[in-house]
C-alpha positions as CSV (number, residue, x, y, z in Angstrom):
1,X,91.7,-31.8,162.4
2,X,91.6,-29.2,160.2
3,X,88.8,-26.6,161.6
4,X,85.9,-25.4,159.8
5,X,86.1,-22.4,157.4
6,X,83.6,-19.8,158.3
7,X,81.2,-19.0,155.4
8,X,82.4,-16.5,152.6
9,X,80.1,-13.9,152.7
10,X,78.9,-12.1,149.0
11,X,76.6,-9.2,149.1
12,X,74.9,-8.9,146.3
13,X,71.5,-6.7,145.9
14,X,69.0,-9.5,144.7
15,X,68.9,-12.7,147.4
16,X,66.4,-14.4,145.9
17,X,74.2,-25.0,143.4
18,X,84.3,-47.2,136.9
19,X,78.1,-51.4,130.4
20,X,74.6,-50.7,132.5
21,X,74.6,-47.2,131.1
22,X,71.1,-47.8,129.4
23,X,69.4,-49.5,131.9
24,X,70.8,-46.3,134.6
25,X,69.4,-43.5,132.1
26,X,65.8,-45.9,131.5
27,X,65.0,-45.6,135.1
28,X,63.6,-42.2,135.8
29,X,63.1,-40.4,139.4
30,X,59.9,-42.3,140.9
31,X,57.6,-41.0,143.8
32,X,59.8,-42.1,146.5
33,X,62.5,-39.4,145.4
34,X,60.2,-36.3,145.7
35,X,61.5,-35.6,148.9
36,X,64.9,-35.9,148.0
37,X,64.7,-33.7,145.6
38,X,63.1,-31.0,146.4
39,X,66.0,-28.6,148.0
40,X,65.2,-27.2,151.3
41,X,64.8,-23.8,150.8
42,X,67.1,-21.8,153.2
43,X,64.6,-20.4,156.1
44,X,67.0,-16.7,155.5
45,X,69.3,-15.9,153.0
46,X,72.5,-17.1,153.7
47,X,75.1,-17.1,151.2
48,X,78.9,-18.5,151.5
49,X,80.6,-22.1,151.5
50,X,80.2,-24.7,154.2
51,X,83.5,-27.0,154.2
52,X,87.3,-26.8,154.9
53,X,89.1,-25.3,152.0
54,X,92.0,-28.0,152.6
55,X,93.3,-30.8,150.3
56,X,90.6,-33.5,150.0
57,X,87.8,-31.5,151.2
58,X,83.7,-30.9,149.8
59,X,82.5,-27.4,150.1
60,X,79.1,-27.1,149.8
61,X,77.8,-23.5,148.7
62,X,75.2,-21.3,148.5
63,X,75.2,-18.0,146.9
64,X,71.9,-17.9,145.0
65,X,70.5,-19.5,142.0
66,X,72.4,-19.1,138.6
67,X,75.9,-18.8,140.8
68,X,78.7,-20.0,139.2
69,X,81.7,-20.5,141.7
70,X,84.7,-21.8,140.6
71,X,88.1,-22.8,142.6
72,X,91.2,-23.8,140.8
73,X,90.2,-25.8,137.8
74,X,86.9,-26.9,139.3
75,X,83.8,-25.1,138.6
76,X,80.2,-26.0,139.2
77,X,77.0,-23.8,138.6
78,X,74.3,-23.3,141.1
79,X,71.0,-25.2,140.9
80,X,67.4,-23.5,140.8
81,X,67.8,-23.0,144.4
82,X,71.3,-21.9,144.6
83,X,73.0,-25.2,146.0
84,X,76.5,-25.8,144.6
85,X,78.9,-28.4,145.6
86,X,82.9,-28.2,144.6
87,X,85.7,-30.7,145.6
88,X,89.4,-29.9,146.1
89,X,92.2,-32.4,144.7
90,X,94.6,-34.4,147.3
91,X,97.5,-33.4,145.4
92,X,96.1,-29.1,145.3
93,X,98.7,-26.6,145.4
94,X,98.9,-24.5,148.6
95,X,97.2,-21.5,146.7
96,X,94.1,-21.5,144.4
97,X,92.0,-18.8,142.3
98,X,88.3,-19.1,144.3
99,X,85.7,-16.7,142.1
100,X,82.3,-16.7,142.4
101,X,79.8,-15.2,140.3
102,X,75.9,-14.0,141.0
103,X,73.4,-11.4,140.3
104,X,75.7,-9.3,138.8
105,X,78.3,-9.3,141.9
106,X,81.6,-11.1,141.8
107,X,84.2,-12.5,144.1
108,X,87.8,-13.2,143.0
109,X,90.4,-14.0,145.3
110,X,93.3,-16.4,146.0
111,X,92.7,-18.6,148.4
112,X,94.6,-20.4,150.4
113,X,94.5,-24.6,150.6
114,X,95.6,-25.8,153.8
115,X,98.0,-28.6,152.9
116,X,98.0,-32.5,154.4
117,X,101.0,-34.7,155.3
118,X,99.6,-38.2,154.0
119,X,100.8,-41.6,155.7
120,X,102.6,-44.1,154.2
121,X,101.7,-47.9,154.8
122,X,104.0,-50.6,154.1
123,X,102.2,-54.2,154.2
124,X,103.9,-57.2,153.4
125,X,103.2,-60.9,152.4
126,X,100.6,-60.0,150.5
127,X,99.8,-62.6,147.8
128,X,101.4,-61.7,144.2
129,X,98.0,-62.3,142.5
130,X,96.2,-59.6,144.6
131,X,99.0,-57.3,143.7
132,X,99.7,-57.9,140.0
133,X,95.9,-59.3,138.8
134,X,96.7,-62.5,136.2
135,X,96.4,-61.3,133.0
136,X,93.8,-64.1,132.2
137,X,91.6,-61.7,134.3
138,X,91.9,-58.5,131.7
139,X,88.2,-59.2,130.1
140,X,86.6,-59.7,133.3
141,X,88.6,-56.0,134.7
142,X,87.5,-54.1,131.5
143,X,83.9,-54.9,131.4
144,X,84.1,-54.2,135.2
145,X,85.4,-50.9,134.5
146,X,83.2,-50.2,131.6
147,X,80.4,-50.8,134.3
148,X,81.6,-48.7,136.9
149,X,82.1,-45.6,134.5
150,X,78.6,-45.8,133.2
151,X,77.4,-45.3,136.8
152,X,80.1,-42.4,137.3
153,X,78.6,-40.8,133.9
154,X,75.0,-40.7,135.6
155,X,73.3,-37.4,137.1
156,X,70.9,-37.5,140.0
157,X,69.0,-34.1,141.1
158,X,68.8,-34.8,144.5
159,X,70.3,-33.3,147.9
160,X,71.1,-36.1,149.8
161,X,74.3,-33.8,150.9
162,X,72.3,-31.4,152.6
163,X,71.5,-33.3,155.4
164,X,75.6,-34.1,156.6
165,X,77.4,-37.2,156.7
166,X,77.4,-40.4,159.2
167,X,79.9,-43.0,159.8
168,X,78.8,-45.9,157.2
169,X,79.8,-48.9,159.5
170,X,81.4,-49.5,162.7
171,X,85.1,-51.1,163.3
172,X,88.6,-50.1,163.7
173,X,90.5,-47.5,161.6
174,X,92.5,-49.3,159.4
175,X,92.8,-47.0,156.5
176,X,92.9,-43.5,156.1
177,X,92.7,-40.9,153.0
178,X,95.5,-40.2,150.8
179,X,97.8,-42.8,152.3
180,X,100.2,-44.5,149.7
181,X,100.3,-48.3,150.3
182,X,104.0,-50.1,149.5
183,X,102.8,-53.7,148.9
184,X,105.4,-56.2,149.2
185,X,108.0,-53.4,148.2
186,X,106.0,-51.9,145.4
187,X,104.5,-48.6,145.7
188,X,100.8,-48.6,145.1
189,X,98.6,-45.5,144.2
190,X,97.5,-43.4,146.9
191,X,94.4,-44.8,148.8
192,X,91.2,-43.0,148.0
193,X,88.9,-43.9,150.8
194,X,88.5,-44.6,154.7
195,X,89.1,-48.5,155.5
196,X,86.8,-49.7,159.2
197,X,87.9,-53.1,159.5
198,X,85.2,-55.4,161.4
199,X,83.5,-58.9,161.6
200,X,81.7,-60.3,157.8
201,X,78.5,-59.5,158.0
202,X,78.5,-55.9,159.9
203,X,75.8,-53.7,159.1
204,X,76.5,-51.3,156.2
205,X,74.3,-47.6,156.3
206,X,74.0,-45.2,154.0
207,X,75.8,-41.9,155.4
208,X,73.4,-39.6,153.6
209,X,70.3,-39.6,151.4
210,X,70.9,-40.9,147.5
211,X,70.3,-42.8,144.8
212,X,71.9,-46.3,143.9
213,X,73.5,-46.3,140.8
214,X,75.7,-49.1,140.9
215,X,74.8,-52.4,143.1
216,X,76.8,-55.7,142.3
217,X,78.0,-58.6,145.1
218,X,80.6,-59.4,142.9
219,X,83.4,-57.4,141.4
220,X,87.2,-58.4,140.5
221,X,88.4,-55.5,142.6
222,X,85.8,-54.6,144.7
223,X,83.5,-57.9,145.8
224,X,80.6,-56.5,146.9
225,X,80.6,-52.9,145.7
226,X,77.9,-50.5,145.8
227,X,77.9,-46.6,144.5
228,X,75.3,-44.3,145.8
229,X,74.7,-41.2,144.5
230,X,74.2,-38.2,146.7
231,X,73.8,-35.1,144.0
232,X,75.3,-32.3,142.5
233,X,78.3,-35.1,141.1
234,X,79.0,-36.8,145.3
235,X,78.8,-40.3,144.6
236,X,79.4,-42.7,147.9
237,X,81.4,-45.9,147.1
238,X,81.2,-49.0,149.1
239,X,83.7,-51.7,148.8
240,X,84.3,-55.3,149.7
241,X,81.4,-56.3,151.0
242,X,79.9,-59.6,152.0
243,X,76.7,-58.8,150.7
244,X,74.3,-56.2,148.9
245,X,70.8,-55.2,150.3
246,X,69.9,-52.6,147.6
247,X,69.2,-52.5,143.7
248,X,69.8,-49.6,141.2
249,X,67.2,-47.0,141.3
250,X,66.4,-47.3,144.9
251,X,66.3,-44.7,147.3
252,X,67.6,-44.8,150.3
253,X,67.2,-42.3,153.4
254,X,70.6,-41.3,155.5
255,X,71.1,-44.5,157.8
256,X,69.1,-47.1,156.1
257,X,71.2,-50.6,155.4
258,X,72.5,-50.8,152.2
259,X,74.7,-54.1,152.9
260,X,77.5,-55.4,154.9
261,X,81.0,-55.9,156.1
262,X,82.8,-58.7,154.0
263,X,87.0,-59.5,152.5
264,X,85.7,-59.4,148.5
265,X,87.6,-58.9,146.1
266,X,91.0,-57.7,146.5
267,X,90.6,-57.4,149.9
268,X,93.6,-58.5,152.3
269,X,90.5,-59.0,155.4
270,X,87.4,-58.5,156.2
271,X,87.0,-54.5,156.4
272,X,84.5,-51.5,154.5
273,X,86.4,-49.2,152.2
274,X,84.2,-46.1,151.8
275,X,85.0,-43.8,148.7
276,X,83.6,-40.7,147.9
277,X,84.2,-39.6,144.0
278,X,83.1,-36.2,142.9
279,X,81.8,-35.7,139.6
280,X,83.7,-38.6,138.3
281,X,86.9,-36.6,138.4
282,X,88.9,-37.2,141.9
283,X,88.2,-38.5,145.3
284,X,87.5,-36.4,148.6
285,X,88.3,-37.0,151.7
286,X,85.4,-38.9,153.6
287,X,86.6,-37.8,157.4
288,X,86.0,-34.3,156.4
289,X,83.0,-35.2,154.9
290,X,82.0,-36.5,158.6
291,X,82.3,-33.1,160.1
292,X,81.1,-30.8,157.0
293,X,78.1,-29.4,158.5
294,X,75.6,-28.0,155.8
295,X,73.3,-27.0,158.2
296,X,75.0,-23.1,158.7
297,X,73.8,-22.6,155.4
298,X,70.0,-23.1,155.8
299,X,69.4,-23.4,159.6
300,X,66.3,-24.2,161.1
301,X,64.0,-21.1,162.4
């Protein structure tokens, strides 16, 4: 696995980041998220990006509030305490442009992208009507999708990222990131997420701190499908499962059971699919997310 990049160092002379649209937006931050988010404040100064800077991969930076730090055709802007997140594409170039700009001071550099060789998975017998979807189906898939993007289009201001990632469920590896699946012959779009197969009814966590933005036990695609939102645009998406333990607008602490294992959906067996979208643009990479370690950035005194 691709090895940690050690933190880009700035100096600078001051130091001190797929319709329920209306019912999302109604339901402001309550008491519970205070803790959430409110950013840690770094115990030192400590400015660079935690991540690999590899295709599929979340850095997570720090170089000061009112930063702006760009890489390729992503940029993000620093929060009031200097927290930015940024996501590379699967299909990025072996080369981009990484700037960043604060208090005055600026980086500009090309960096290079460590590139991924992406399995191929050929499965076969699976039933025409999972891989073509009966046109009688269309109304159902749009107001689906129409659903799904509403919770994309939402902003929390928490920093659920802060804290790391854990493995959502246990089981065996059955899918990986960026694999293209041939079903029955026909080559399907490259698979987003990280597949753990297991029994129905296995325990679902959340891998970090967030907000639920999306909770249904019954979508064409997905079955049960949750999306929970983890801040600065990291949103968490939970496929196929057998059943849903959590509403929208709760808040949920890193490890706390959000729902469990189940074959909804277009599911071919009983298995989680976990997704991680980033500000409603591409997918990342969830294995790397399991060894990002934020904590290099504000470590504990």
């Amino acid at each position: 696995m691709i090895a940690l990049v050690a933190a880009l160092v700035l100096q600078s002379g001051t130091a001190p980041l797929d319709p329920i649209g209306e019912m999302i937006a109604s339901q402001s931050p309550d008491a519970r998220d205070a803790a959430v988010i409110a950013a840690p404040a770094p115990s030192e100064p400590v400015q660079g990006c935690a991540g690999d800077f590899a295709e599929g991969a979340l850095l997570i930076c720090n170089y000061g509030p009112g930063s702006q730090v760009s890489l390729g055709g992503v940029t993000a802007e620093a929060d009031g305490s200097g927290w930015t997140v940024i996501g590379i594409p699967r299909d990025a170039p072996d080369e981009l442009r990484f700037t960043v700009a604060a208090a005055g001071e600026r980086i500009d550099r090309m960096q290079p992208i460590a590139q991924r060789e992406f399995a191929i998975q050929r499965i076969e017998g699976v039933p025409q009507s999972t891989v073509t979807p009966d046109a009688s189906t269309l109304p159902r898939r749009q107001r689906e999708y129409a659903q799904k993007q509403a919770a994309f289009a939402t902003r929390w201001d928490g920093f659920g990222f802060l804290a790391g990632f854990i493995r959502p469920a246990e089981g065996i590896t059955t899918g990986v990131y960026g694999s293209q699946r041939i079903y029955n012959g026909t080559p399907g779009n490259p698979h987003w997420g990280m597949d753990w197969a297991n029994e129905p009814g296995t325990p679902v966590i959340a891998p970090a701190a967030g907000r639920v933005i999306l909770a249904e036990p019954d979508m064409y695609y997905e079955g049960g499908l949750v999306f929970l939102d983890h801040g600065h645009g990291v949103v968490s998406c939970f496929l196929h499962m057998s059943a849903v333990h959590v509403a929208v607008g709760d808040q949920v602490e890193q490890g706390e059971l959000i729902g469990e294992i189940g074959a909804g959906g277009r599911a071919t067996g009983p298995h989680l699919d976990w997704r991680v979208k980033f500000q409603n643009d591409f997918y990342v990479d969830p294995a790397l997310l399991l060894e990002l370690d934020p904590a290099e950035l504000h470590p504990v005194e």
